[in-house]
Steps between C-alpha positions, in 0.01 A plus 500: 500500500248792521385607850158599542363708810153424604332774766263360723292608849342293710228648745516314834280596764675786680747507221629606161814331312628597230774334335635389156592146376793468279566185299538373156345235267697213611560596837556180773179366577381486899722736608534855597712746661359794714680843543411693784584825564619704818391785750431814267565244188238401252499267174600767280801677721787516384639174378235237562359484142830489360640255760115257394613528154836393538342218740267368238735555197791277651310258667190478313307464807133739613661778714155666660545848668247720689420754705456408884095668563699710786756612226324844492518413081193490286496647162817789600749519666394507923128627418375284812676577831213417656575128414843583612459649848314163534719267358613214741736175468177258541354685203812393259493150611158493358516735209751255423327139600225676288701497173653144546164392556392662145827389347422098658125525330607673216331832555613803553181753535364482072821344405534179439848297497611134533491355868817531680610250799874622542598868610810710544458795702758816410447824764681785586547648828189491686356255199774272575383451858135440389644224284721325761171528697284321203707262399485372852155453491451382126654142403477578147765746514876387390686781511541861638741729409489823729671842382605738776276297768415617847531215729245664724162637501598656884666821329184646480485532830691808487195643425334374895534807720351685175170296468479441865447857590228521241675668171558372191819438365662664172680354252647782275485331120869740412431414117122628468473715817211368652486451854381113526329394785473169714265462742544313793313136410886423383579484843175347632595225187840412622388465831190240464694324192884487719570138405307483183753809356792397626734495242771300620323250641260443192897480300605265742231286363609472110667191379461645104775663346489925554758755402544795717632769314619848615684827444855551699403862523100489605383785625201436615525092638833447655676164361468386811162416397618280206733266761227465740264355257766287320604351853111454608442305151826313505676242268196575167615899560734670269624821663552762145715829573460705313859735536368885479163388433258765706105398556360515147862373329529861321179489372256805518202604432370600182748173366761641337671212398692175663747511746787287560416398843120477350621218263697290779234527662307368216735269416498313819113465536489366141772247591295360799200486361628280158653325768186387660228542168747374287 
């Protein structure tokens, strides 16, 4: 079953996704899954095309992925920080609205695809919060499956005394050595949009069947994370472990190849999502 990858960009007022749709000739018709990427992630990091192939090849079902506007990603790799530094979490939930809107007509900026009406929404880390928060919101989604999730928006507010007395904050970016900023509408954004981002709460909300997977051995979002979301969604949650799994399941950046923990990971979101497409 050959897999094609079609690049599109769609120019939103304010805004500038980019993103690619894989698929094949006889993929499922009306639906979709979306793949949204993390803090300091972007569409073509690390594993995400590899982990949309494998997503379309075994299920033979659209898998969309894109950069977030506030990814800091355009044509390289971070050559708009600006965008970054002003990235917030009401800005995903649109981005992301955005493309299921385009995906529901059939449109996605000059490319033109069949209509979908059911969604499964795949993020990692920070992208797995954004789709928690979406699929609260959207009816048309059936499934989430969240990799390495923060169950919190709130942990940015690390960052308060920073933006408070009037600097900006730093994020150093280890792998390219840039010095990333954010600026403080983050924090002005999580405190006007409280309820509206509240992770928990929104998971609280889902009756559809998610799977909630994460590393043993993650650095960067304790576990911790993973149980709090899995209680919050309750009896449609299954809680993954992933034993010595760390935040991006061995995977790096160029890809390098599969992982282990990278195809459990896999493995599981495949499994729930032929369990609710079919």
């Amino acid at each position: 079953m050959p897999i094609k990858s079609l690049p599109f960009r769609l120019a939103l007022p304010g805004a500038d996704i980019r993103g690619d749709v894989w698929t094949t000739t006889d993929a499922m018709a009306d639906t979709a899954i979306l793949v949204c990427h993390g803090f300091k992630g972007f569409k073509d990091w690390g594993f995400f095309p590899y982990l949309c192939e494998q997503l379309t090849q075994r299920l033979g079902i659209t898998v969309v992925s894109f950069n977030f506007d506030g990814s800091g990603v355009r044509e390289t790799d971070f050559d708009d920080l600006s965008a970054f530094a002003h990235n917030t979490f009401s800005r995903e939930l649109w981005d992301l609205e955005a493309i299921l809107d385009g995906l529901a007509y059939g449109k996605l900026g000059d490319l033109t695809l069949p209509p979908s009406s059911r969604f499964g929404l795949l993020g990692h880390s920070r992208g797995g919060a954004t789709c928690l928060l979406k699929a609260g919101l959207r009816a048309q989604v059936s499934a989430v499956v969240t990799w390495a999730a923060i169950s919190s928006v709130t942990r940015y507010e690390g960052y308060r005394e920073i933006w408070e007395s009037g600097e900006t904050v730093i994020i150093p970016n280890a792998r390219t050595g840039q010095d990333m900023l954010l600026d403080r509408n983050v924090l002005d954004d999580m405190r006007a949009n409280r309820e509206r981002l509240d992770v928990l709460a929104s998971a609280a909300s889902l009756t559809i069947p998610c799977a909630v997977i994460h590393g043993s051995e993650d650095e960067a979002v304790p576990f911790g994370d993973a149980e709090e979301i899995t209680h919050a969604i309750g009896n449609s949650a299954q809680l993954v472990r992933i034993m010595g799994a760390g935040h991006t399941f061995g995977a790096i950046h160029p890809f390098e190849g599969t992982t282990p923990e990278l195809e459990t990971a896999i493995d599981a979101s495949v499994e729930l999502f032929r369990d609710v497409f079919g």
